[in-house]
Backbone of each chain as ProteinMPNN parsed JSONL, in Angstrom:
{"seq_chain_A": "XXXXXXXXXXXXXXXXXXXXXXXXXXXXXXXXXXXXXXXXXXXXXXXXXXXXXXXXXXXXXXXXXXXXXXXXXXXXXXXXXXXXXXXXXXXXXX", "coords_chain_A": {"N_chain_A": [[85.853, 113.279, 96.286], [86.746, 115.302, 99.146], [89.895, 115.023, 100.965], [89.593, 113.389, 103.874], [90.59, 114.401, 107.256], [91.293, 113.437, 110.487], [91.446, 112.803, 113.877], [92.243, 111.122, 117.143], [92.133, 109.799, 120.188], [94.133, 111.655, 121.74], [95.05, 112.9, 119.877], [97.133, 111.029, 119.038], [96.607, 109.165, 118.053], [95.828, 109.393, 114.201], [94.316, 109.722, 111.347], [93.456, 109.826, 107.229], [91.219, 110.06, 105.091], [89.595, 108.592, 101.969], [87.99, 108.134, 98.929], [87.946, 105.298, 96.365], [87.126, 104.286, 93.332], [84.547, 104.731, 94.092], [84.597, 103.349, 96.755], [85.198, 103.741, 99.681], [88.043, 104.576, 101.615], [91.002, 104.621, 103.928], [94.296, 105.85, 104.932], [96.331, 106.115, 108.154], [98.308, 106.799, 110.804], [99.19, 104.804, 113.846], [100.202, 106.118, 117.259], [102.972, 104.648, 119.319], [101.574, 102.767, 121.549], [97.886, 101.772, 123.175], [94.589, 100.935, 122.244], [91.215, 101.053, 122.115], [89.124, 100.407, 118.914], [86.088, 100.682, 117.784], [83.665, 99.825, 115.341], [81.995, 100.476, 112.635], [80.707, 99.955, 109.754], [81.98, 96.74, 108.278], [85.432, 96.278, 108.393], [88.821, 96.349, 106.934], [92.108, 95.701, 107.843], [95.161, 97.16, 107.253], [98.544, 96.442, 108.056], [101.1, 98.882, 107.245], [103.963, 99.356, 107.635], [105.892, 99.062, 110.195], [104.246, 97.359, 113.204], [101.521, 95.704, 114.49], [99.609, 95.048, 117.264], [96.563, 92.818, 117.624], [93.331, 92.306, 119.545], [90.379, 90.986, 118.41], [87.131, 92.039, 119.622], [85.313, 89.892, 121.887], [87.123, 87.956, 121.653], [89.737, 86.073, 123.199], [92.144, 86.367, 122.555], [95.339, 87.667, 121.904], [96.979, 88.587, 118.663], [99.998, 89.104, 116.094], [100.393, 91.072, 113.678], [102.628, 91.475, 111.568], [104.205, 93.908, 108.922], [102.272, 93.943, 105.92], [100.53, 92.521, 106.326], [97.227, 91.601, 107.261], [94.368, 91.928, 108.884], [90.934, 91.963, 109.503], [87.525, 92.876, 110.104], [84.666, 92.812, 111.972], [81.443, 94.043, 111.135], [79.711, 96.576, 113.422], [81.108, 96.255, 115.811], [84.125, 95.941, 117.558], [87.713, 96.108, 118.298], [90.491, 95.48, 120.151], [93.687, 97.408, 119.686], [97.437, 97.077, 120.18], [100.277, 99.187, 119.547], [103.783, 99.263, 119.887], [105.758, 100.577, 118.288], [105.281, 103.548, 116.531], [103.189, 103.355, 113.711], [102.355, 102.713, 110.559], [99.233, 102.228, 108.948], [96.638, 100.621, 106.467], [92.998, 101.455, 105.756], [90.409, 99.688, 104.586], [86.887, 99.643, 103.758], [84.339, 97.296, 104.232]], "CA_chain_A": [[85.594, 113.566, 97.708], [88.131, 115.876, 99.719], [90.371, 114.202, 101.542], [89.343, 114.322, 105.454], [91.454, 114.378, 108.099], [90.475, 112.853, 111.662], [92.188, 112.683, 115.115], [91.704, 110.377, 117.868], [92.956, 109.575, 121.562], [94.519, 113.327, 122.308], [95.92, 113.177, 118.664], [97.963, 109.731, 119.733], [96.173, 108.214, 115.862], [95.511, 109.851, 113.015], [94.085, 109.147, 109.545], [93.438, 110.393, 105.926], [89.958, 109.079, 104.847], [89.42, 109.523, 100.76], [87.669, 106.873, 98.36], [88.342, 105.449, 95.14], [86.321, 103.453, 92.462], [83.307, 104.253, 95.278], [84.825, 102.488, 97.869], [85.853, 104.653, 100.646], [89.647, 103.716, 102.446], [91.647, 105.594, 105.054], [95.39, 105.14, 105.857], [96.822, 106.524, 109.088], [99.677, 105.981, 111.863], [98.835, 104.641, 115.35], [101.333, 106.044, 117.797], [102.768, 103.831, 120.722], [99.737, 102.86, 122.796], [96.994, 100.757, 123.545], [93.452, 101.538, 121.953], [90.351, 100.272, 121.076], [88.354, 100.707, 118.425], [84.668, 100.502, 117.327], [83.435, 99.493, 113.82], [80.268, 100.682, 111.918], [80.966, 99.302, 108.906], [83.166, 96.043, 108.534], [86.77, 97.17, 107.937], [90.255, 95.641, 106.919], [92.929, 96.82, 108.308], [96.459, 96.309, 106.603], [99.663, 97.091, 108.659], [101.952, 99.039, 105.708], [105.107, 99.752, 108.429], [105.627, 98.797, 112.132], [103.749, 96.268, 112.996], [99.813, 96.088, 115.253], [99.517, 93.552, 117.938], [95.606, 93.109, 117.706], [92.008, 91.647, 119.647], [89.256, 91.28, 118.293], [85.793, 92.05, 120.485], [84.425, 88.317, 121.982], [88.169, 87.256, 121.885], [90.934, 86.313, 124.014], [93.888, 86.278, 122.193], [96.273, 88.677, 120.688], [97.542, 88.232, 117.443], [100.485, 89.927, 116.045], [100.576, 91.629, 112.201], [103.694, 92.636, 110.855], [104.238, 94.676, 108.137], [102.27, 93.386, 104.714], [99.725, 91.271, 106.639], [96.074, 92.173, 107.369], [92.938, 91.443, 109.71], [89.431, 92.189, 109.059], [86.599, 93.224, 111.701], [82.955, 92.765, 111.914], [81.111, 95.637, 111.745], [79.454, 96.965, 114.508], [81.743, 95.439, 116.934], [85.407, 96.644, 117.245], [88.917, 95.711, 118.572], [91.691, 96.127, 120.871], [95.409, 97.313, 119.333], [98.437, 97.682, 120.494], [101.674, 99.895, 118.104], [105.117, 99.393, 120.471], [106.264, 101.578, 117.855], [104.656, 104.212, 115.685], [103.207, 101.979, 112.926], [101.361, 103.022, 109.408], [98.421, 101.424, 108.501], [95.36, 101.227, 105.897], [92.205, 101.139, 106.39], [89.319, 99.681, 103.553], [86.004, 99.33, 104.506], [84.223, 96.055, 103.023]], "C_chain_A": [[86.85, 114.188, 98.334], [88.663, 114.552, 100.782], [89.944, 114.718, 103.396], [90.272, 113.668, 106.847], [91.12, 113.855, 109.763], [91.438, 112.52, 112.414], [91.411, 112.004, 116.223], [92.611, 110.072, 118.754], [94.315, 110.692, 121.442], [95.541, 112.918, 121.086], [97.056, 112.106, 118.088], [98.078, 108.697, 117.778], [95.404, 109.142, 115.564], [95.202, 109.58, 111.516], [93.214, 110.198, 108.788], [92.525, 109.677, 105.615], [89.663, 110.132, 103.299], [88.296, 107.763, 100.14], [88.051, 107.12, 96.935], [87.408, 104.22, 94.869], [84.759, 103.304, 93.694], [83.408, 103.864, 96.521], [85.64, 103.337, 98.772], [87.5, 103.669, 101.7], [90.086, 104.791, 103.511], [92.999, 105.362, 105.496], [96.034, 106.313, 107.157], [97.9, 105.885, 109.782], [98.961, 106.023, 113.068], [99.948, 104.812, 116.119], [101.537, 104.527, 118.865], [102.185, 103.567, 121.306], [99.215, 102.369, 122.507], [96.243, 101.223, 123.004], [92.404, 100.606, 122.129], [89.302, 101.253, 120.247], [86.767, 100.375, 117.901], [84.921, 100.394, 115.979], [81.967, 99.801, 113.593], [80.478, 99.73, 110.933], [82.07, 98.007, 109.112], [84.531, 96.421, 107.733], [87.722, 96.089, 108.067], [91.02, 96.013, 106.92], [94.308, 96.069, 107.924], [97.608, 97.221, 107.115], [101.06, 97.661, 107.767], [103.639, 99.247, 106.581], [105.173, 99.765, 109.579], [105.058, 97.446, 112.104], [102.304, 96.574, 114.482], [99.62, 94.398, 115.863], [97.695, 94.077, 118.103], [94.41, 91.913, 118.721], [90.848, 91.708, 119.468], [87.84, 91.115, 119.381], [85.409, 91.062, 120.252], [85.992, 87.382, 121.673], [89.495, 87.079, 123.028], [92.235, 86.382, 123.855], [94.586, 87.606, 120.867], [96.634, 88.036, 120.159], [98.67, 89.615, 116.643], [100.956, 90.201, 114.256], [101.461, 92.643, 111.971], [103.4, 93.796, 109.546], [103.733, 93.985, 106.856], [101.354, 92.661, 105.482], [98.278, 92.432, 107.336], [95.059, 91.237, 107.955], [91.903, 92.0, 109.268], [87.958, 91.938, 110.856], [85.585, 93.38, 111.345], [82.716, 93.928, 112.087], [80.313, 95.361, 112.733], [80.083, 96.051, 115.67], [83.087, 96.411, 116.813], [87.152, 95.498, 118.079], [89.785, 96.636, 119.737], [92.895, 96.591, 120.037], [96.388, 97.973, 119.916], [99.853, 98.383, 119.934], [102.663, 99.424, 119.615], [105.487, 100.29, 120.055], [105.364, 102.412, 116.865], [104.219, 103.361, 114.357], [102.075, 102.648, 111.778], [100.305, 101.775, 109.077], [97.437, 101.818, 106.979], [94.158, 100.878, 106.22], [91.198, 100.566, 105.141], [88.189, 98.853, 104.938], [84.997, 98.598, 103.616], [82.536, 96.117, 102.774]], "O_chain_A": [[87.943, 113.674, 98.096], [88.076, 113.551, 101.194], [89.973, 115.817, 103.949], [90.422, 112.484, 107.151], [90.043, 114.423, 109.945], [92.392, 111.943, 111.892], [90.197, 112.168, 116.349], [93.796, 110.011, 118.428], [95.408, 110.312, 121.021], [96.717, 112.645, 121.327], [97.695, 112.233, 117.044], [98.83, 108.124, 116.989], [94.534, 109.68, 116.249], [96.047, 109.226, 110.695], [92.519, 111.087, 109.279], [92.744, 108.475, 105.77], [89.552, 111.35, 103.165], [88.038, 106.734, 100.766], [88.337, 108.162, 96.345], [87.001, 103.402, 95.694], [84.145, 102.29, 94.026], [82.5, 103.976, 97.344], [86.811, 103.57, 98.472], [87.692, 102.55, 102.175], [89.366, 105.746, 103.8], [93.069, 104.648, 106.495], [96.114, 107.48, 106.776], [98.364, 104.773, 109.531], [98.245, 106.967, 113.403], [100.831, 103.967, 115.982], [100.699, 103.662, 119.119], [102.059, 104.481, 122.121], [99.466, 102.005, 121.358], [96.615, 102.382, 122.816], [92.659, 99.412, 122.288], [88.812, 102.329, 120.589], [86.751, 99.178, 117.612], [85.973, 100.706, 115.42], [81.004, 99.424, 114.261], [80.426, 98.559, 111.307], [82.949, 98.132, 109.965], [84.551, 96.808, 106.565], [87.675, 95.171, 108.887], [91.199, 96.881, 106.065], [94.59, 94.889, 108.133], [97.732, 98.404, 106.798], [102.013, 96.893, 107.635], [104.558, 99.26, 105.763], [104.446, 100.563, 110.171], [105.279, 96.583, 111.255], [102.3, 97.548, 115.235], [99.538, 93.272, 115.373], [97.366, 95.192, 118.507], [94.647, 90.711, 118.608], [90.126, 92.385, 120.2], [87.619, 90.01, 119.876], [85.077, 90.721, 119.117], [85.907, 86.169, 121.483], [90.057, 88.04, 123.552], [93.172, 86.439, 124.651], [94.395, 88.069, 119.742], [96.834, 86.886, 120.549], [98.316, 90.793, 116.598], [101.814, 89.496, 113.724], [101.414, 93.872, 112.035], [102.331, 94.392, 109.421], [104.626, 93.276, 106.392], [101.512, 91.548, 104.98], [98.347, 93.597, 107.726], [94.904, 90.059, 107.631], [92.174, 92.758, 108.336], [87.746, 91.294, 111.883], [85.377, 94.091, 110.363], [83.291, 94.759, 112.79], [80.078, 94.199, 113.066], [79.429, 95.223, 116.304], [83.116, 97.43, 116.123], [87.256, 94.276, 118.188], [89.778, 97.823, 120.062], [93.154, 95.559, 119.418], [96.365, 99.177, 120.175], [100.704, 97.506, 120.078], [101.901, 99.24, 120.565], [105.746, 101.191, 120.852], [104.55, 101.673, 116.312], [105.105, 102.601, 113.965], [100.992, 103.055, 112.198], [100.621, 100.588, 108.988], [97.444, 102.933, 106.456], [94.07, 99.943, 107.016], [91.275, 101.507, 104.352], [88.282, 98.198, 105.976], [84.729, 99.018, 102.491], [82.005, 95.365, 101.957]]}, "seq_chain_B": "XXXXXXXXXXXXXXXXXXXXXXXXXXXXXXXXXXXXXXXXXXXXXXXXXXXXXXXXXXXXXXXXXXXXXXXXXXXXXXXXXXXXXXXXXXXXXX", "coords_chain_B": {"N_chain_B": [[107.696, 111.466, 119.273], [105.293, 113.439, 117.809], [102.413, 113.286, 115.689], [102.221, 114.547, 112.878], [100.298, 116.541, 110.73], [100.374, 117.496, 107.382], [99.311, 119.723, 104.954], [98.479, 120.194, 101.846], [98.72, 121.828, 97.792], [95.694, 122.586, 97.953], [95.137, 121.244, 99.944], [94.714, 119.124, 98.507], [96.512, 117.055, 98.286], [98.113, 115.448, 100.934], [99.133, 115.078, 104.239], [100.45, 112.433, 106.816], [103.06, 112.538, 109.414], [105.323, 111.024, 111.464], [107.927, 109.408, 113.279], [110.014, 106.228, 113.289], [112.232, 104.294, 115.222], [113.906, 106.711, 114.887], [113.915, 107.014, 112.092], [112.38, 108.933, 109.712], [108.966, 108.752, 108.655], [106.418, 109.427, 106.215], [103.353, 109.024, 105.517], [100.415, 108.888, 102.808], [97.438, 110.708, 101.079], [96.985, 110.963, 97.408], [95.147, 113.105, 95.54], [93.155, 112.701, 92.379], [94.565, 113.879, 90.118], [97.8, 116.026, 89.24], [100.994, 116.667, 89.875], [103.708, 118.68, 91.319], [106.811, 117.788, 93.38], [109.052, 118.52, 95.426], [112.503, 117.716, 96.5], [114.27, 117.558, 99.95], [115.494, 115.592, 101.515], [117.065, 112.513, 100.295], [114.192, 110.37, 98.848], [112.549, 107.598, 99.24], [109.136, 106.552, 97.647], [106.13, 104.754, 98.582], [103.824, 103.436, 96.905], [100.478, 102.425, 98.283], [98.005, 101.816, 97.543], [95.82, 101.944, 94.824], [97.484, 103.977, 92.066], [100.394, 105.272, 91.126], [101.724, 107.58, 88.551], [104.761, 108.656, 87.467], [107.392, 110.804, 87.022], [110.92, 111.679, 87.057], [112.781, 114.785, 87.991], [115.044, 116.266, 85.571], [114.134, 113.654, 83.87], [113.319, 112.872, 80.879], [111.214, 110.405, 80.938], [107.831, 109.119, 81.852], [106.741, 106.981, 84.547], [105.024, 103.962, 85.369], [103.529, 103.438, 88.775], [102.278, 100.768, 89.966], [100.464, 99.344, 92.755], [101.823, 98.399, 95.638], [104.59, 98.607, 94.733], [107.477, 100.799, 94.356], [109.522, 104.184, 93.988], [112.375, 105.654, 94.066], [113.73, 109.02, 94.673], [116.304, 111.585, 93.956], [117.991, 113.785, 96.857], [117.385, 116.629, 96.919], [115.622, 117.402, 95.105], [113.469, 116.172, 92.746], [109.977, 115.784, 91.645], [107.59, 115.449, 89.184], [104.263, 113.643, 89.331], [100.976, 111.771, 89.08], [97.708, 110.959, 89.522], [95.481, 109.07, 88.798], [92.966, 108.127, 90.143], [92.341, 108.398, 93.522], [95.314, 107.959, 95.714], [96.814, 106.257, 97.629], [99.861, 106.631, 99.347], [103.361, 105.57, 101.137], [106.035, 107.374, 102.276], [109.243, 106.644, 102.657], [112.412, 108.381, 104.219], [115.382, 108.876, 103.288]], "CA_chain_B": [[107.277, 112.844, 117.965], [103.408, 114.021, 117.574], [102.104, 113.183, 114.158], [102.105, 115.897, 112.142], [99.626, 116.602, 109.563], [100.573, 118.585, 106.782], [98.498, 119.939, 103.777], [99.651, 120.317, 100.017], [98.193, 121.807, 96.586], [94.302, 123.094, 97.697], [94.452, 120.153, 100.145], [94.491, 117.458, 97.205], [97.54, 115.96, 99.416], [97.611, 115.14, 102.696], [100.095, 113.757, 104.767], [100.7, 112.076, 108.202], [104.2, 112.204, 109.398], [105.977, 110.282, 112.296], [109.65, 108.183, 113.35], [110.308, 104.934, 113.831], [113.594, 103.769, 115.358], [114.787, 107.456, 114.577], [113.983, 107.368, 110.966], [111.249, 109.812, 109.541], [108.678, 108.149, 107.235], [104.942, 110.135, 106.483], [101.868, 108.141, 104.721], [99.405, 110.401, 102.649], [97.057, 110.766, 99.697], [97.649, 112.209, 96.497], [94.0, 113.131, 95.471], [93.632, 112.601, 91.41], [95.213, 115.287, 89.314], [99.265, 115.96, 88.783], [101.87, 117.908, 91.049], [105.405, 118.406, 91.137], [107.118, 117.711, 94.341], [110.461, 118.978, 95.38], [113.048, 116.78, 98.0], [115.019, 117.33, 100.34], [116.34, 114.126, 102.032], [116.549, 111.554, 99.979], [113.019, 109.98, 99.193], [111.257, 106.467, 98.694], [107.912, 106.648, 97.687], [105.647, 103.483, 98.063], [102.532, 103.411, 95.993], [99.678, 101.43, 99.145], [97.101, 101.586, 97.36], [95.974, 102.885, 93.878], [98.739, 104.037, 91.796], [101.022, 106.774, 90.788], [102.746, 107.798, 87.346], [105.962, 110.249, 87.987], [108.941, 111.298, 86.073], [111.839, 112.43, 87.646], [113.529, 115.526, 87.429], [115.916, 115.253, 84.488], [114.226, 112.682, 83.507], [111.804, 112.664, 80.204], [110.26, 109.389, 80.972], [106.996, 108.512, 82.872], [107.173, 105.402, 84.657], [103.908, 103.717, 86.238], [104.06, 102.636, 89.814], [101.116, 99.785, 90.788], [100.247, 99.455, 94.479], [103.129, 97.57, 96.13], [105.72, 99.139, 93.763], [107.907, 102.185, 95.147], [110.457, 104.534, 93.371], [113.309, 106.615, 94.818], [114.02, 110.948, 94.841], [117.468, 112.235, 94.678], [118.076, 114.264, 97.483], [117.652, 118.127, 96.662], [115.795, 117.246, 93.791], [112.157, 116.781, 92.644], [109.59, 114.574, 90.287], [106.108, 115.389, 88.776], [103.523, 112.919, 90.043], [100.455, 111.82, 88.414], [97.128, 110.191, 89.988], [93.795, 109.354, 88.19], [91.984, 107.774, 91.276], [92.952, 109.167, 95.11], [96.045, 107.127, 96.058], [97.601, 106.374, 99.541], [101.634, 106.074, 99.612], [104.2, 105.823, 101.955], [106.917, 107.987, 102.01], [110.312, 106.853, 103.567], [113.424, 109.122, 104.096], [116.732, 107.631, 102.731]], "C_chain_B": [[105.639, 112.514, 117.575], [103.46, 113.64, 115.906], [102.163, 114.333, 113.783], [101.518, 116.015, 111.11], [99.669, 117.59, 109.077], [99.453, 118.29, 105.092], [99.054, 120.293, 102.21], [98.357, 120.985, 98.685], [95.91, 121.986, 96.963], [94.01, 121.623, 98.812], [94.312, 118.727, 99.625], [95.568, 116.427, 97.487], [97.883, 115.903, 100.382], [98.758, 114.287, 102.923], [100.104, 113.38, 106.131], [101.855, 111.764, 108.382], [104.562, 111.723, 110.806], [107.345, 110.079, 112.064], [108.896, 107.247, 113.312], [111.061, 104.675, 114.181], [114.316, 104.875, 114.32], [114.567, 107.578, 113.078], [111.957, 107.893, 110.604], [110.695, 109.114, 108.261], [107.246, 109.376, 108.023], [104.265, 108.748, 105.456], [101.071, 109.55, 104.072], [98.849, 109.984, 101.884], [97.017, 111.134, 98.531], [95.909, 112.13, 95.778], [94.234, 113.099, 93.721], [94.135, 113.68, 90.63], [97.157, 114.796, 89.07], [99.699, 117.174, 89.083], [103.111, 117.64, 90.963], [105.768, 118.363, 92.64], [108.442, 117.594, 94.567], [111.211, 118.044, 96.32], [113.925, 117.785, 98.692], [116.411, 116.634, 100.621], [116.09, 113.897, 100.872], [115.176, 110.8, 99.932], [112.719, 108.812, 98.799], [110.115, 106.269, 98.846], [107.09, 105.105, 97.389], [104.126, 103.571, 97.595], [101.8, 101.893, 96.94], [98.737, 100.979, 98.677], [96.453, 102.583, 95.986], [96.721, 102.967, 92.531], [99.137, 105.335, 90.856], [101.867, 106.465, 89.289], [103.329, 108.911, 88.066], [106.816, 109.793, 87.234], [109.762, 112.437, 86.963], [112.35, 113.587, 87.443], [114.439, 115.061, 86.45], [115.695, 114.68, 83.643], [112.314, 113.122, 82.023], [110.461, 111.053, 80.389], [108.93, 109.512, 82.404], [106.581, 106.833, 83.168], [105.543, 105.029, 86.13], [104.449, 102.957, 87.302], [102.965, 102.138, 90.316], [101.304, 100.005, 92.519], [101.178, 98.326, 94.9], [104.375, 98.008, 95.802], [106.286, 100.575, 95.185], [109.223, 102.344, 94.188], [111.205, 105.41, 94.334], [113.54, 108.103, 93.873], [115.297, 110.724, 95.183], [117.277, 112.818, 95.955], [117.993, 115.732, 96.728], [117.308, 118.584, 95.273], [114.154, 117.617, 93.34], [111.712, 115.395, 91.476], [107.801, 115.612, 90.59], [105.614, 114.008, 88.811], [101.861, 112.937, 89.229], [99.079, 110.862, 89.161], [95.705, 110.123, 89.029], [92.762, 108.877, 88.462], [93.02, 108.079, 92.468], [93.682, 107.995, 95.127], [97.136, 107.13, 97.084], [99.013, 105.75, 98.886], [102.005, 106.43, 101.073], [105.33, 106.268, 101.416], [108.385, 108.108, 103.309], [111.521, 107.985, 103.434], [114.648, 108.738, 103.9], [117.825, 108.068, 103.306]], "O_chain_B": [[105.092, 111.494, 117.154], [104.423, 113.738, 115.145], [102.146, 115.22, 114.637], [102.178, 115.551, 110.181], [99.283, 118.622, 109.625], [99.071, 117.298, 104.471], [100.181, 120.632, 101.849], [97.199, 120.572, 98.735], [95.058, 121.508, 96.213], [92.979, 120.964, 98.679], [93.955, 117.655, 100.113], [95.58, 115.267, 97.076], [97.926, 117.071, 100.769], [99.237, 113.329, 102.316], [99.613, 114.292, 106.797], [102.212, 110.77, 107.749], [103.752, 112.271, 111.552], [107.943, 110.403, 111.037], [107.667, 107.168, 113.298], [111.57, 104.439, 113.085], [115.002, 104.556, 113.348], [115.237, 108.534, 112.687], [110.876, 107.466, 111.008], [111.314, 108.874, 107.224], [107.016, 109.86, 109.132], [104.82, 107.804, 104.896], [101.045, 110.706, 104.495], [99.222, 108.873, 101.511], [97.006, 112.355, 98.693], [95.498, 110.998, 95.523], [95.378, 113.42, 93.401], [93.542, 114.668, 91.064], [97.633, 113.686, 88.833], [99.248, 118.291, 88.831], [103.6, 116.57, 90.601], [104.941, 118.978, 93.314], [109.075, 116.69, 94.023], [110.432, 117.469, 97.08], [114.299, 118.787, 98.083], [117.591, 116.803, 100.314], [115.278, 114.539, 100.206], [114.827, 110.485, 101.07], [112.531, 108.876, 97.584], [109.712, 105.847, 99.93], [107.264, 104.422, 96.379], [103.347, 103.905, 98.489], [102.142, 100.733, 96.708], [98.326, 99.882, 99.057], [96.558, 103.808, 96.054], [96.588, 101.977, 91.812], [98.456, 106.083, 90.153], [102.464, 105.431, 88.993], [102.86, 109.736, 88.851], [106.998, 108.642, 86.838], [109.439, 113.549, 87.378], [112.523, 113.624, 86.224], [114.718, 113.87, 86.306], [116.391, 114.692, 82.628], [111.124, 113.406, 82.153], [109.296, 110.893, 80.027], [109.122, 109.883, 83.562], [106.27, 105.899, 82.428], [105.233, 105.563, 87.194], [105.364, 102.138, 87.214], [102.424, 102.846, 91.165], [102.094, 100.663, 93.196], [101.1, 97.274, 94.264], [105.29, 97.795, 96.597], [105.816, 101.016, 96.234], [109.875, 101.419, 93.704], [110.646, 105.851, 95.338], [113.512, 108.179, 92.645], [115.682, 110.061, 96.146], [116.225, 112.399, 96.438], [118.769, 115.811, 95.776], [117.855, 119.386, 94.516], [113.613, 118.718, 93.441], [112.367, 114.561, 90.851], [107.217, 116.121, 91.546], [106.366, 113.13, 88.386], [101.49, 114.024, 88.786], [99.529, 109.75, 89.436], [95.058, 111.107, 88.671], [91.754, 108.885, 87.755], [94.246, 108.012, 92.37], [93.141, 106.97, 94.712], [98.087, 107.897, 97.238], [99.178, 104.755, 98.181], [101.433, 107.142, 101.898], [105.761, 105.839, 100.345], [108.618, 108.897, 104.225], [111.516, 108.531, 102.331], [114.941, 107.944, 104.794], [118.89, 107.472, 103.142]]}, "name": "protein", "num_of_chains": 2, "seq": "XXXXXXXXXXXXXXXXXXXXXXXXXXXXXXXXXXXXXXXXXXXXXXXXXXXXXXXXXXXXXXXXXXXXXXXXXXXXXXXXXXXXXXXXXXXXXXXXXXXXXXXXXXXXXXXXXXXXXXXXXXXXXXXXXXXXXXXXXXXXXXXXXXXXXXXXXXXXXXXXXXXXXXXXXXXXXXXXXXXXXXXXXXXX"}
């Protein structure tokens, strides 16, 4: 599958969406800034540099994932996150 | 600094580049096949997901790198690179 490229909030995050052994993944950087995101599928999201203060939709509390640590999101639902600093992530989708 | 997405080899590598606290790292994919890749800076490459064989300039050996693993690039230098499922690294600047 080519690798595909995808931009979001005026270019702010960006990701690389490819699959392997079938299983489609995606890693990107979230700049500085607030978001949220939606989920089709359920997705796990693993912070590889920086770090992703996150909430999940139907929650009230942030939670904060350094570098090497990972959350997971219902699909069809989504999340809040916040980067401080520019922050790499990956993305698999379960 | 704007992400910057740059393209490589027909597309078959992909990158997303950013700072952090002043230092330049990118994320990308190396789609499966085998490419040579020249440096600059200094490079450490981290193998996220996947995993890469490369041999350094210089160097006759090929040395496998699992997902977690990461090897270092002279500066001004170069390594052939080797994938045989799509595989996401990070790529810091030394």
């Amino acid at each position: 599958m080519p690798i595909q490229h995808s931009k979001y909030f005026d270019e702010k995050v960006q990701s690389l969406a490819s699959e392997r052994h079938g299983a489609k993944f995606s890693i990107g950087i979230i700049s500085a800034g607030t978001y949220h995101f939606g989920t089709g599928a359920a997705e796990r999201m693993t912070v590889v540099s920086g770090m992703l203060t996150a909430k999940l939709d139907g929650s009230d509390e942030w939670v904060n994932y350094p570098a090497g640590t990972n959350f997971e999101i219902p699909a069809n639902s989504g999340f809040d996150v916040k980067a401080s600093t520019d922050t790499a992530y990956q993305c698999q989708y379960l």
